[in-house]
N, C-alpha and C positions, 0 to 999 in steps of 0.2 A: 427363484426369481433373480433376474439381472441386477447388480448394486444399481446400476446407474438408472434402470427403470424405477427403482425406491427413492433414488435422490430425487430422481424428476418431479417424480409423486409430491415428495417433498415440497418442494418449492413451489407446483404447482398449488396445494394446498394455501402455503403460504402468500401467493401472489392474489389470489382469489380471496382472502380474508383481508388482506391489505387492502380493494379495491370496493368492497362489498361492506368491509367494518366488520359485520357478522353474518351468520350465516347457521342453518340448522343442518345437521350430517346430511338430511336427503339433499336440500339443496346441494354441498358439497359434492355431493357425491354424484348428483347428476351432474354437475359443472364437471367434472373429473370425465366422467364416459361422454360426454360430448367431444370434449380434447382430447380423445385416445387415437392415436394414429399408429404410427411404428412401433411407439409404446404402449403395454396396458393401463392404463391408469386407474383400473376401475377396482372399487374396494370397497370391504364389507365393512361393517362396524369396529367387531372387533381389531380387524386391521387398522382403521382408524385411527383407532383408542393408541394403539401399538406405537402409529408413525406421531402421534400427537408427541406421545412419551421421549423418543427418539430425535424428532425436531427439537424438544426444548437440549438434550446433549451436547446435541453434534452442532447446532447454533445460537444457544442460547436465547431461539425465542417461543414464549411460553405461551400458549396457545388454551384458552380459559371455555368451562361451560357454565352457560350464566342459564340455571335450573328455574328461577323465577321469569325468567322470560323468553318460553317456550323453548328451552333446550339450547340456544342458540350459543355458537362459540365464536369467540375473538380473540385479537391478539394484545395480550396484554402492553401497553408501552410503556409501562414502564421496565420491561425487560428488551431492552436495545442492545441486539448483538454487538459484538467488539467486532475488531479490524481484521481478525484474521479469516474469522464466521463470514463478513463482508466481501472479502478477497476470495475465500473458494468460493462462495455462491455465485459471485462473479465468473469466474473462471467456469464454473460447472457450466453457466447460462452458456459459454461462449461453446464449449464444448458440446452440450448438447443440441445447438442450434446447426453448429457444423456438422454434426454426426446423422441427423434428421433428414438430409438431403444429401442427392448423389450428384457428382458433379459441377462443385459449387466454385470450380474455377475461374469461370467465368463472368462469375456475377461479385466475387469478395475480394479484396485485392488487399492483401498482410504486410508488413513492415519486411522490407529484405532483409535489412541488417538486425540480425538477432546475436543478443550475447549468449554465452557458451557456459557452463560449469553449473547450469542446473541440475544435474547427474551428481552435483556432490550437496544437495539439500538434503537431503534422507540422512548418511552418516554424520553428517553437520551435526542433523537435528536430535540425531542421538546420541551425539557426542557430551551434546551442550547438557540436555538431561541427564544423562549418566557424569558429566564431570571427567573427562576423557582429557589429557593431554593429548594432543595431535602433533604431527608435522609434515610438512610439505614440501616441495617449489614455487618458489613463489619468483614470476617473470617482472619487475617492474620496469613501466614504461622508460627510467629516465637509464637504466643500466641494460647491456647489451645481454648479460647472463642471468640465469635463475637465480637463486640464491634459496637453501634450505632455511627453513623458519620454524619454531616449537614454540609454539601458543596453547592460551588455554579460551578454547570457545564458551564464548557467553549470548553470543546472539546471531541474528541474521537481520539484513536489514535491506530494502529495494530502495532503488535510487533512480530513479528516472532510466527505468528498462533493464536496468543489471543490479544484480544480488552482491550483496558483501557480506562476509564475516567479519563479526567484532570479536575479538580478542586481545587478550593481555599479550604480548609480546613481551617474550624472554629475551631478545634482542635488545629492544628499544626500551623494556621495563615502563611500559604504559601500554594504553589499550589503541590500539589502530584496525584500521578497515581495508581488508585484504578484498580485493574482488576476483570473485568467483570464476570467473573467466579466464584469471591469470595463473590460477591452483593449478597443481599436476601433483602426483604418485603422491597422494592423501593417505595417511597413514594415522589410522587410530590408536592410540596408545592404551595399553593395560593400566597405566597408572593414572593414579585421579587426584585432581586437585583441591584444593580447599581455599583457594583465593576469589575474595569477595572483594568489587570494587565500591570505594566510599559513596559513587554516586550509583543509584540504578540506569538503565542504558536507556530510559525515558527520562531522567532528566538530562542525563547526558546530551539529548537530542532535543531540548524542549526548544531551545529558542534558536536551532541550528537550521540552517537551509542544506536540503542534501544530504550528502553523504559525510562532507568536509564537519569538521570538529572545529569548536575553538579552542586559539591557542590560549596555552594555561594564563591565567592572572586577567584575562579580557572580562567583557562584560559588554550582556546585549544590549542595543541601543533601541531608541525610538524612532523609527522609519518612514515617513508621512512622502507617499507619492499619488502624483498626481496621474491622471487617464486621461482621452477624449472620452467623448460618449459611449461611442460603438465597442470602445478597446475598454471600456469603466465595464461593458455587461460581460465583456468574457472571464474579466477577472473577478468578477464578482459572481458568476454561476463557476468559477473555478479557482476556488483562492489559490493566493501566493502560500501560504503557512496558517496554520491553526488559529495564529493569533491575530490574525487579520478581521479589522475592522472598519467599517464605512463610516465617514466623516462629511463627504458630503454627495449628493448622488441628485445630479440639475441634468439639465440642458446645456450646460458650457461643459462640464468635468464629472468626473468620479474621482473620490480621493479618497484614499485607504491609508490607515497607519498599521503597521505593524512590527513587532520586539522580534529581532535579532540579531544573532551575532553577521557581523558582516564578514563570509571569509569567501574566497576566491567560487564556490556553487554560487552564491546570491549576487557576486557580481555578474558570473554569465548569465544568470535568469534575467538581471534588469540590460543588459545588452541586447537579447532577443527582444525588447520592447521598445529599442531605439525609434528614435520619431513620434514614437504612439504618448510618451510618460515624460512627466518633470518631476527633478528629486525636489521634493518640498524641504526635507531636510531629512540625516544636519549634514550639515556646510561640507564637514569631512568627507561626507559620502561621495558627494556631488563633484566635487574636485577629482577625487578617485577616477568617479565612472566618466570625467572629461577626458583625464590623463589618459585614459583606455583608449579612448574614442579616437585622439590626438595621436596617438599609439598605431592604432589602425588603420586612420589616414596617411600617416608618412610609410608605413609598409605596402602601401599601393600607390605610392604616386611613384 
């Protein structure tokens, strides 16, 4: 059987416990052969038992039979897939909804502008496992030549449509964020590393917006901005950062506070919301994001 007819299976499974709460195999299993189309989805017990086993793996969600009440199985919640189980289920959805239908030109319309150097996630990714010194070309924007670079990968990380490597840089002798896009003649090394950064690359990124770092000795601030109404619901079914919180949520405003670092990503984030947001505070920010503004305006007049 096809991987991708087993994931479907999967998920199909899953979507159907999610919507239902619980459910007994036949049930399941008739929801299953009703939705068979391109795919088989249809499946005995034992296979069942198999994909139950295999779901809790490959996404961390565990999938329960409750024997006291007629066989019937659910999904446990307190086992909540992490972000990565998230992101391929995502991707997968998207994927098999494309592959389902023939000539879907017409009807889906994609981002044109797509970044490049998703071809080097796979050696990345076991590089970074393995403890691989690497080295590359690395094109940056503000220089007209590549420049060779020998780091040691520790991470991967998405930023608003493009991929970056985190690595300790033997250059810079700190960790920076190489984007993927700009890599060329990737070169795994045989030797391996032993350096461990003070911080993990989740706290590194706790109170970061982006991709951008804060500069050494800073410290994340307290952020209080203001919405209209209309512009309070987008950002509230889509927050700014993790730590975004509702403060007040009327008929005049939405007002959200949220901790961090201000570096040049969360400036351009609150300039796409020009018009719509007022910096409630602090004072510092608000000056900043004028200067911009005032910046912007004399470059077109």
């Amino acid at each position: 059987m096809a991987q991708i007819e087993i994931t479907r299976r999967h998920y199909a499974i899953i979507n159907f416990l999610r919507n239902r709460k619980q459910a007994t195999f036949d049930e399941i299993s008739n929801h299953l052969s009703s939705k068979s189309g391109d795919y088989d989805l249809n499946l005995s017990k034992r296979t069942f038992l198999r994909d139950i086993a295999d779901i809790a793996s490959s996404t961390d969600i565990e999938i329960v039979c409750d024997r006291k009440n007629g066989y019937a199985y659910y999904i446990n919640e307190e086992s909540e897939p992490n972000e990565i189980a998230r992101y391929t289920k995502e991707s997968f959805e998207i994927y098999t909804a494309f592959h389902s239908e023939n000539n879907l030109t017409p009807y889906v319309q994609l981002e044109t502008r797509r970044p490049q150097g998703t071809e080097h996630l796979y050696p990345l990714l076991r590089a970074i496992r393995e403890k691989n010194r690497i080295d590359f070309l690395y094109q940056k924007f503000s220089k007209p030549e590549s420049e060779w670079r020998t780091v040691y990968p520790l991470g991967l990380k998405e930023s608003i449509g493009r991929w970056y490597l985190l690595a300790y840089c033997m250059e810079r002798k700190n960790i920076r964020a190489f984007g993927l896009d700009r890599i060329s003649q990737l070169e795994i090394s045989d030797l391996k590393f032993k350096y461990k950064p003070e911080k993990s690359l989740d706290e590194i990124y706790e109170h970061c917006f982006g991709i951008s770092m804060a500069e050494e000795g800073s410290q994340p601030e307290e952020v209080v901005l203001s919405f209209n109404p209309v512009k309070g619901k987008y950002i509230r079914s889509y927050p700014l950062h993790h730590s975004q919180t509702t403060l007040i949520d009327n008929e005049e405003e939405v007002r959200i506070a949220l901790k961090v670092f201000i570096t040049f990503d969360f400036m351009q984030e609150l300039l796409k919301h020009t018009g719509e947001m007022q910096i409630i505070q602090p004072e510092s920010l608000k000056n900043r994001y004028v200067d911009l503004l005032r910046k912007g305006i004399e470059n077109n007049l």
